[in-house]
C-alpha positions as CSV (number, residue, x, y, z in Angstrom):
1,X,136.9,96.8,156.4
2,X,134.8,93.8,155.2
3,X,135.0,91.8,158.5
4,X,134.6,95.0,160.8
5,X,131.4,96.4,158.8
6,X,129.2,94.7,161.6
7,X,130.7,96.9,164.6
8,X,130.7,100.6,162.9
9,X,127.9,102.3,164.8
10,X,124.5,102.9,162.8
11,X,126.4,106.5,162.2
12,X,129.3,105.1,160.8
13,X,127.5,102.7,158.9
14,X,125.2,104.4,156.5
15,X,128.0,107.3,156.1
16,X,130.1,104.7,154.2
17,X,127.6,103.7,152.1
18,X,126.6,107.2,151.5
19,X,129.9,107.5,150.2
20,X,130.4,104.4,148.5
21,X,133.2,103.3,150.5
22,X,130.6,100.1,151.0
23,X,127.7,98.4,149.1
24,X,124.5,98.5,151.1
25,X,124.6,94.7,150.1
26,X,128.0,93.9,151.7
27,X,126.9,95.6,154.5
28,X,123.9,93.6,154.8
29,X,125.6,90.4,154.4
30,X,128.2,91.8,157.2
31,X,125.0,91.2,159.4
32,X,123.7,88.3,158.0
33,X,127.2,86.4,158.4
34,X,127.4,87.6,162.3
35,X,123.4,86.5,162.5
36,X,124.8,82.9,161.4
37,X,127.1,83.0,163.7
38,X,125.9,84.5,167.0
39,X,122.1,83.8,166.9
40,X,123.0,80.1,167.2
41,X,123.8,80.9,171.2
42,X,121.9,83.6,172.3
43,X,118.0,83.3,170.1
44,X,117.4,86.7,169.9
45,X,116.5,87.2,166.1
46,X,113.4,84.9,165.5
47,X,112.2,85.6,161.5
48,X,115.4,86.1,159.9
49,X,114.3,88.2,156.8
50,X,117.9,87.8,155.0
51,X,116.6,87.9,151.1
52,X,114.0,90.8,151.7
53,X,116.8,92.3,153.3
54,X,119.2,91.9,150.6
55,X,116.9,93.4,148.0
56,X,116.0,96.5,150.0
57,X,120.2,97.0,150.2
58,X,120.5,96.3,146.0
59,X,117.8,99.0,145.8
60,X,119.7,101.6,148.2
61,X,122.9,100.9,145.7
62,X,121.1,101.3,143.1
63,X,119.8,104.3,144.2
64,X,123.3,105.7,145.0
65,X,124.4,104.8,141.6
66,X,121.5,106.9,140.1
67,X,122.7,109.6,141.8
68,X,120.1,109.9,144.6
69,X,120.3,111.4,148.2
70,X,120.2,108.9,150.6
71,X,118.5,109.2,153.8
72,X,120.4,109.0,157.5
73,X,120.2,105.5,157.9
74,X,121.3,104.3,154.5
75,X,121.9,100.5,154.4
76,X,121.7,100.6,158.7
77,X,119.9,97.3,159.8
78,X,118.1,96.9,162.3
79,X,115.7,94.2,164.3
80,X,111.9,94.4,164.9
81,X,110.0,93.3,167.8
82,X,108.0,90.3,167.2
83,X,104.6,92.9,168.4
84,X,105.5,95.1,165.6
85,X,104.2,95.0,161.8
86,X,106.5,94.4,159.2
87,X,104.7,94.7,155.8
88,X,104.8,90.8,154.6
89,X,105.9,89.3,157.9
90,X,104.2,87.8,160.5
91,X,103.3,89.7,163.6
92,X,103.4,86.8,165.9
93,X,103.9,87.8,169.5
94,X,105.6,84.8,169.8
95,X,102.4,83.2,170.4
96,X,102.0,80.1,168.5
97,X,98.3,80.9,167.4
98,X,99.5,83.8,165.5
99,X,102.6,82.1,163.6
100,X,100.7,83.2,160.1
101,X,99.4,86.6,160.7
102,X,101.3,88.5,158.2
103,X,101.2,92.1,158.2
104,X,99.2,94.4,155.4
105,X,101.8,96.8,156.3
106,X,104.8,98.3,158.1
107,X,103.7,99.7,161.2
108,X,104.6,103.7,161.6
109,X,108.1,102.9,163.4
110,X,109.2,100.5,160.8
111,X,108.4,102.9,157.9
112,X,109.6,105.9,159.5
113,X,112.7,103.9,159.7
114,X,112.3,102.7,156.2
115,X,111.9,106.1,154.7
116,X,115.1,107.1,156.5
117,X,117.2,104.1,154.8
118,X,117.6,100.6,156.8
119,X,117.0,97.9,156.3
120,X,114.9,95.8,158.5
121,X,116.7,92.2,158.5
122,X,114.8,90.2,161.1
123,X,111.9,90.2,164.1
124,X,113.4,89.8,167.5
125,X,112.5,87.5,170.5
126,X,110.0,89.1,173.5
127,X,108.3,87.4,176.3
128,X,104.6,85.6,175.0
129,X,102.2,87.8,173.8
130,X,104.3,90.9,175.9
131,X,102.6,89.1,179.1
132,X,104.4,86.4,180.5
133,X,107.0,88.2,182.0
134,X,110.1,90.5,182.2
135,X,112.0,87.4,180.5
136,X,112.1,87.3,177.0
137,X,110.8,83.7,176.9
138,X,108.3,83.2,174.0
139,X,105.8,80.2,173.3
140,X,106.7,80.4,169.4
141,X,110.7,80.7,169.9
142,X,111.4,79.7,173.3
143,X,114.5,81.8,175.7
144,X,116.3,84.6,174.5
145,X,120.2,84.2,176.1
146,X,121.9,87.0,178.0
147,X,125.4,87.2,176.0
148,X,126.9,88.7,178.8
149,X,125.5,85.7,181.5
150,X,123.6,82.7,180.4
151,X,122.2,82.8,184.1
152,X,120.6,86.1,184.1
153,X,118.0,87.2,182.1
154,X,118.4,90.0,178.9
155,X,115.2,91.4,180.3
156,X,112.1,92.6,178.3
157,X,110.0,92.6,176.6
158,X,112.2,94.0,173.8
159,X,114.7,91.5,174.7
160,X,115.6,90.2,171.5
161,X,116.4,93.6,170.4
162,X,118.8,94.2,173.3
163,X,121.0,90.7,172.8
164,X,120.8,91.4,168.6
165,X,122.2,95.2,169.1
166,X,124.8,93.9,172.2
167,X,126.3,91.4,170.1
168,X,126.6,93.2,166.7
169,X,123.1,91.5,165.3
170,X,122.0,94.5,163.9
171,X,123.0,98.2,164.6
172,X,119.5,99.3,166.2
173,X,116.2,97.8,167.7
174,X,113.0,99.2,167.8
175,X,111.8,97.6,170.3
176,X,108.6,99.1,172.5
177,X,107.9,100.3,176.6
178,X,105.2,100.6,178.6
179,X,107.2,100.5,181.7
180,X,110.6,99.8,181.2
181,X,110.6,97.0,178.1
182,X,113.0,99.2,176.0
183,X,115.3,100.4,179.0
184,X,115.4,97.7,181.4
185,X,116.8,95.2,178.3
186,X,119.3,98.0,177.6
187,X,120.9,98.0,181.2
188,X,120.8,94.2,181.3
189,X,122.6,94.0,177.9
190,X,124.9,97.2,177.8
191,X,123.4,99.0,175.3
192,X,121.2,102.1,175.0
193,X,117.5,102.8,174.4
194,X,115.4,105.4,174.6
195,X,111.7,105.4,175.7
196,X,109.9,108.5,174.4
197,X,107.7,110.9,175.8
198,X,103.9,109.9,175.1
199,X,102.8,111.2,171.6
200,X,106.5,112.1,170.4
201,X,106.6,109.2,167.9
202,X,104.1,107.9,165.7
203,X,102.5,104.9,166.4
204,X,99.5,101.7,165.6
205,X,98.9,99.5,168.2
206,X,96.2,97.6,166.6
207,X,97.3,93.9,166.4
208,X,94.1,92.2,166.0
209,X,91.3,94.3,163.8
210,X,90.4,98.1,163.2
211,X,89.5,98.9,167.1
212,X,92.1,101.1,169.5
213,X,92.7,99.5,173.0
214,X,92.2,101.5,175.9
215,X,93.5,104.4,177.9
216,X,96.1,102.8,179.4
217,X,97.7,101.4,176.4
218,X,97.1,104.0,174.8
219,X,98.6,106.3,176.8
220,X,101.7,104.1,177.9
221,X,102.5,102.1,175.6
222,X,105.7,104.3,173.4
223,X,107.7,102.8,170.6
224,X,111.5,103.0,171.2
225,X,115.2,102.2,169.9
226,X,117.9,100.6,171.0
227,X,121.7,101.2,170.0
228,X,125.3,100.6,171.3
229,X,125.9,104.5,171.4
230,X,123.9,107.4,172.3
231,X,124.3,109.1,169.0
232,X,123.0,106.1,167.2
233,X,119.6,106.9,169.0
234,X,120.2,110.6,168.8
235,X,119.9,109.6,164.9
236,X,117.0,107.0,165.5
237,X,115.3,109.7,167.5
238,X,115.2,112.1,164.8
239,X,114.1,109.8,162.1
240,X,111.3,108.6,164.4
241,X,110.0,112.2,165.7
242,X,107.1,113.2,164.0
243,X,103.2,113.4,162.6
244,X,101.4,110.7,161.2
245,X,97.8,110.6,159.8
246,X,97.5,106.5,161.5
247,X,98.5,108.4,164.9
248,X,96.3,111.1,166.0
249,X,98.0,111.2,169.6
250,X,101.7,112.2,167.7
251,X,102.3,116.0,168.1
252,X,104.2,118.2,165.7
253,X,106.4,119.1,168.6
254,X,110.4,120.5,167.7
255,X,112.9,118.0,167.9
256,X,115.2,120.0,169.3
257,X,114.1,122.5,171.8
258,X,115.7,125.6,172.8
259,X,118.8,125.6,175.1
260,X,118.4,126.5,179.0
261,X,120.3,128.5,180.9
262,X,123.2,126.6,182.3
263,X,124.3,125.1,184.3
264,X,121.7,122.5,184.0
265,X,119.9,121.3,187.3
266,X,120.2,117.5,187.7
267,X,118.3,115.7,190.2
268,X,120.0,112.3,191.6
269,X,118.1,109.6,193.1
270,X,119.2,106.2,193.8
271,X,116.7,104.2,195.9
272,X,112.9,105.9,194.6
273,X,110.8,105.6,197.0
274,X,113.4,104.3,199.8
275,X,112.6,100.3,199.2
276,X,115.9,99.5,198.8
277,X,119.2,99.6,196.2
278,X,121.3,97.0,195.0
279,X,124.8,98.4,196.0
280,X,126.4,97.9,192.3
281,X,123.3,99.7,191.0
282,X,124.2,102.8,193.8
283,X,127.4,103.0,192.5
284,X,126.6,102.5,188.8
285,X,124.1,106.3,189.7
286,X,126.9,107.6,191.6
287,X,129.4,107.2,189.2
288,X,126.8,108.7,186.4
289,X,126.7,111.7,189.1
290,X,130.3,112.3,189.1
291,X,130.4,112.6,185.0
292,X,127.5,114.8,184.8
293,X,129.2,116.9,187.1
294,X,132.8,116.7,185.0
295,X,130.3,118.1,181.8
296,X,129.4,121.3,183.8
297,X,125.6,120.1,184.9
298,X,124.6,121.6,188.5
299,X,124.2,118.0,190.0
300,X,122.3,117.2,193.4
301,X,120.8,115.2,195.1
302,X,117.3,115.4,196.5
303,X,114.9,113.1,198.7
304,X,112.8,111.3,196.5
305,X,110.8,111.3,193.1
306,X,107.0,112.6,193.5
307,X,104.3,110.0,194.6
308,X,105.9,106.9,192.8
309,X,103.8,104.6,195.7
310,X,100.8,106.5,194.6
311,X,101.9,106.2,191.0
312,X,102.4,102.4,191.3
313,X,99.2,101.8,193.0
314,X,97.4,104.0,189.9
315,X,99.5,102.4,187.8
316,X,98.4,98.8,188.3
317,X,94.7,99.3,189.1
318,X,94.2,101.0,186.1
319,X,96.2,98.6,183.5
320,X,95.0,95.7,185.5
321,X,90.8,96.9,185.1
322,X,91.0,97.7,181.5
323,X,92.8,94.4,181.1
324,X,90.5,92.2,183.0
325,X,87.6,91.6,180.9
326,X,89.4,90.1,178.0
327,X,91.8,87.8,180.2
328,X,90.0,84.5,180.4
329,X,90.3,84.5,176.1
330,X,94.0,85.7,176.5
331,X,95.3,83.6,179.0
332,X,94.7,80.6,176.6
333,X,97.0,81.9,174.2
334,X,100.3,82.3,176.4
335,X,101.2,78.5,176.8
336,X,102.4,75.9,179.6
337,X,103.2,78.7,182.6
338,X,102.9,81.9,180.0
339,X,99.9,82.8,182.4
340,X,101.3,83.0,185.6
341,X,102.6,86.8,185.8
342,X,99.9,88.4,185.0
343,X,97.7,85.9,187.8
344,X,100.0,87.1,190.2
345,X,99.2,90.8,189.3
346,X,95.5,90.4,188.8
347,X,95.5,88.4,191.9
348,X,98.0,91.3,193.4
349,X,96.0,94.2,192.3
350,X,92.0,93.9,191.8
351,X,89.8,95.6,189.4
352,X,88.6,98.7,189.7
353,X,85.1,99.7,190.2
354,X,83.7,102.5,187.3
355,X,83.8,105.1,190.2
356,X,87.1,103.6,191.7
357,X,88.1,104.1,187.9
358,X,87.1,107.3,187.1
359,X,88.8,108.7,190.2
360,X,91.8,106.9,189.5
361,X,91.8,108.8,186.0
362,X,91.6,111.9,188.0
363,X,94.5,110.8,189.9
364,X,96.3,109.7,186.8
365,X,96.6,113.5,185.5
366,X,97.3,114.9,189.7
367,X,100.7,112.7,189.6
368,X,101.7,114.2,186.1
369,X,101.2,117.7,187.1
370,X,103.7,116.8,190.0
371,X,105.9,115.5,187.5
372,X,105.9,118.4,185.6
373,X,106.7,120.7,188.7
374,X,109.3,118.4,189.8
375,X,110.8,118.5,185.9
376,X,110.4,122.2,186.4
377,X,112.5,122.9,189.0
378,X,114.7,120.1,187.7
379,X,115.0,119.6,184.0
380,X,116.3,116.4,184.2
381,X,116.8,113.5,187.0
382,X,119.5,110.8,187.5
383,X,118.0,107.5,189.0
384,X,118.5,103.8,188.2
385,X,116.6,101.6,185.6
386,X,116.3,98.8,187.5
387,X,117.4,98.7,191.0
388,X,119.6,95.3,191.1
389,X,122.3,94.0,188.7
390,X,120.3,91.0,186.1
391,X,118.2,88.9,187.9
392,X,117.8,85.2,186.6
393,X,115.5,84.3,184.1
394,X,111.9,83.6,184.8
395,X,112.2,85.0,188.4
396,X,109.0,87.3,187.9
397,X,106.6,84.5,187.0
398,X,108.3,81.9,190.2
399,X,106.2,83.3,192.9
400,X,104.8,86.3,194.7
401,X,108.4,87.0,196.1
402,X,109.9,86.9,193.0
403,X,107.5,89.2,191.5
404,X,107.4,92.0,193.5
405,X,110.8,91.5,193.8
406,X,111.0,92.5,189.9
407,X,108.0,94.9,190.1
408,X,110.1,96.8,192.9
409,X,113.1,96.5,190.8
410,X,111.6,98.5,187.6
411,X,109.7,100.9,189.8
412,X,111.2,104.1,188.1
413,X,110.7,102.7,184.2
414,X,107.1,102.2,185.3
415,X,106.5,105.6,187.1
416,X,107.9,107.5,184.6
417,X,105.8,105.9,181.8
418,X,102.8,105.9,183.7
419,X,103.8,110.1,183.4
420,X,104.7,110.2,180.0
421,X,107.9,111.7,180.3
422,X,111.3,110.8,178.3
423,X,113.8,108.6,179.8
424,X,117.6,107.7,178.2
425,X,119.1,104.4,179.2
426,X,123.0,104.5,179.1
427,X,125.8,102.0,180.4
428,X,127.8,102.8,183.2
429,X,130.6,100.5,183.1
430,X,130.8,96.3,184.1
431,X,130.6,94.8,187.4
432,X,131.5,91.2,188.3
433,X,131.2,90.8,184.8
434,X,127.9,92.2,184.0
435,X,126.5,95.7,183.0
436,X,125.6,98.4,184.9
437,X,123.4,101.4,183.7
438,X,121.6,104.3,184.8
439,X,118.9,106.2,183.2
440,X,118.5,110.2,182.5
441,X,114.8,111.1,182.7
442,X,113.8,114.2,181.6
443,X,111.1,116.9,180.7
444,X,107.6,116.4,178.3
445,X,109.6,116.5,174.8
446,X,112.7,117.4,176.1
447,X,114.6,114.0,174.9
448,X,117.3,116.1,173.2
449,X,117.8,117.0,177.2
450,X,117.9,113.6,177.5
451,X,120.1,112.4,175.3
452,X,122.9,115.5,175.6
453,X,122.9,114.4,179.2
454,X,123.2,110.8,178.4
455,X,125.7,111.7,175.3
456,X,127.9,113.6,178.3
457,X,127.9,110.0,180.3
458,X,129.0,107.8,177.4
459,X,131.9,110.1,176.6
460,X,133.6,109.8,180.1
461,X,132.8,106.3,180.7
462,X,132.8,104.8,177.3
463,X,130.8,101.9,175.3
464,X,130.3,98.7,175.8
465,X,129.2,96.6,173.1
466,X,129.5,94.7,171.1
467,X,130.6,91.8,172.3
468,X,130.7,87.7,171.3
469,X,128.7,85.8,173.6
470,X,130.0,84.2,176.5
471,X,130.1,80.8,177.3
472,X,128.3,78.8,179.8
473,X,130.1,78.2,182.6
474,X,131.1,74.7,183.2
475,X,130.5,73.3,186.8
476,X,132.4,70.1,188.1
């Protein structure tokens, strides 16, 4: 049982330590062991945290032998994003600058998590500063490797969280998305993730002093897991669900919310807003289609998603003007190259004037109440996470091609954040030798929708990670 301790899900996991049938400690050092051994090739855990983590899995055994109740996630490890604060740790960003700003304390995720049981054992790669790309490249730790392909990307921002959870690094990430950063490295790395619905977990953004940023990260900007199975994140989900004095935006809404009348309307949409489908990705929706139609759900499709151009355009003019005054400072900080994303979208997208703004705010709340009658009449839609198989690293920050080639590609991740609603992440299956995946999007706190829907998909077509890296190719 020793040498398989690594692959139990999250579930399985903190059930046999619960019941004794495993230390917390060997469970830990299960993960350490495969950390030595995988990390090596793929860079995805940056500060390994192996002896803090071995005292916090002493303490949970000592605990069990006092005869306490331990929580869900009793001795389950799991990765941190390099944004968020682990109490002791540095919170670097992967930004060489910040390599020694250690964290007063854990930020809501992480102790939510904490109070629950696991064990955090190490921060995780993302792209510099969460700027210089989809690619989870950093200044401070360099690439993060796809295990599946060493030529395309693991995606990002949360990256490092998807390789460390694919390749049995750790049994969740919390990871975070603002437009697809949980989900988009889930379908590149065959895992699942789930972005919540704005306000449903907990949160504190505040990196760099006591002041909030502004709307738009406040509003989009959700903190999300990542797991090989969608009960693992049903699990995750409900630890992470909740109130918080540090987050006034969190709402004391029910996890779980009352059944609906089945069957359950499903919209499907493979291409949103008609600019185009990979035909791997088609399938991958169709074939999600076909087993939410085996579960009993009333699936159909329908023409299109509400105003994602108009969303887009929103989207992007108003990140891009609250961003804007503080980007000469922060452009210093991403390194050689770490810049050139975000002058393609500035350069892409211009500011917005205070009237041009305050309209678009206007506009911002128009396309959610269409979202909301769209969700009405279908509680839940079926569309893509990214609308190609895994691109090659770096290809967002190349050119102007290559970037709204990528932008285009993630277009439903960044409507349905820019909405607030819930979206599950789930693997469809492999093609030529990569994942495929599909996301379930669903209702305002209606992620138990979500995830039953999701849960329905993972039972007819299976799981599958994790998996030992695979080696580079060799050319002639």
């Amino acid at each position: 049982m020793q040498d398989a301790l690594w692959k139990m899900t999250a579930a399985a996991q903190a059930e046999a330590v619960r019941d004794g049938d495993v230390s917390a400690v060997e469970l830990v050092d299960s993960h350490l062991e495969r950390i030595a051994e995988v990390n090596p090739q793929v860079n995805a855990v940056t500060q390994l945290l192996a002896e803090r983590a071995r005292e916090a899995a002493a303490n949970t055994d000592r605990r069990r032998a006092a005869g306490d109740v331990l929580g869900p996630l009793a001795g389950v490890p799991f990765t941190v994003k390099e944004s968020t604060a682990v109490e002791g740790v540095p919170t670097t960003f992967g930004v060489e600058r910040f390599r020694d700003m250690v964290a007063p304390a854990d930020a809501p995720p992480v102790a939510r998590l904490r109070a629950a049981g696991a064990i955090p054992i190490g921060h995780s790669n993302m792209p510099t500063l969460i700027l210089a790309g989809m690619h989870t490249r950093s200044e401070l730790f360099g690439d993060t490797i796809n295990p599946w392909d060493r030529a395309r990307t693991p995606g990002g921002t949360s990256g490092g969280d998807g390789v460390a959870v694919a390749t049995g690094m750790a049994a969740l990430g919390l990871g975070n998305d603002s437009g697809g950063s949980v989900r988009i490295p889930a379908q590149f790395c065959g895992v699942a993730a789930l972005k919540p619905s704005t306000g449903r977990f907990p949160a504190d953004h505040r990196a760099f002093g006591p002041e909030d940023p502004g709307p738009a990260s406040q509003m989009l900007v959700t903190d999300g897991p990542l797991a090989r199975s969608v009960g693992d994140l049903r699990l995750a989900y409900e630890v992470l669900a909740g109130t918080d004095p540090r987050d006034p935006r969190a709402v004391p809404v029910p996890v779980y919310g009352e059944p609906l009348p089945g069957p359950v309307k499903v919209a499907v949409v493979s291409d949103p807003g008609g600019h185009g489908v990979h035909p791997a990705i088609r399938a991958a929706v169709a074939t999600a289609a076909d087993a939410l139609r085996d579960a009993g759900y009333d699936v159909r499709e329908v023409d299109d998603v509400p105003r994602l151009d108009e969303a887009l355009d929103a989207y992007g003019r108003i990140t891009v003007t609250e961003f804007a005054p503080t980007w000469p400072a922060v452009r210093t900080l991403l390194g050689d190259g770490g810049d050139r994303y975000i002058e393609m979208t500035m350069a892409r997208t211009p500011p917005a004037s205070p009237a041009e703004f305050m309209k678009l705010m206007g506009m911002w709340l128009n396309i959610r109440r269409s979202w909301a009658e769209f969700l009405d009449e279908y509680p839940l839609l079926l569309g893509p996470v990214f609308t190609e198989p895994p691109v090659e690293p770096g290809l967002e920050s190349r050119d102007s091609a290559g970037r709204e080639r990528v932008g285009s590609g993630m277009r439903l991740c960044t409507v349905t954040s820019f909405v607030g609603v819930p979206g599950v992440a789930v693997p469809t299956g492999v093609t030529e030798g990569v994942p495929m995946g599909v996301q379930i999007v669903g209702r305002a706190f209606r992620e138990d929708l979500c995830l039953l829907a999701s849960q329905a998909i993972e039972d007819r077509l299976g799981v599958l990670t994790p998996l030992d890296p695979r080696p580079a190719v060799r050319t002639a």
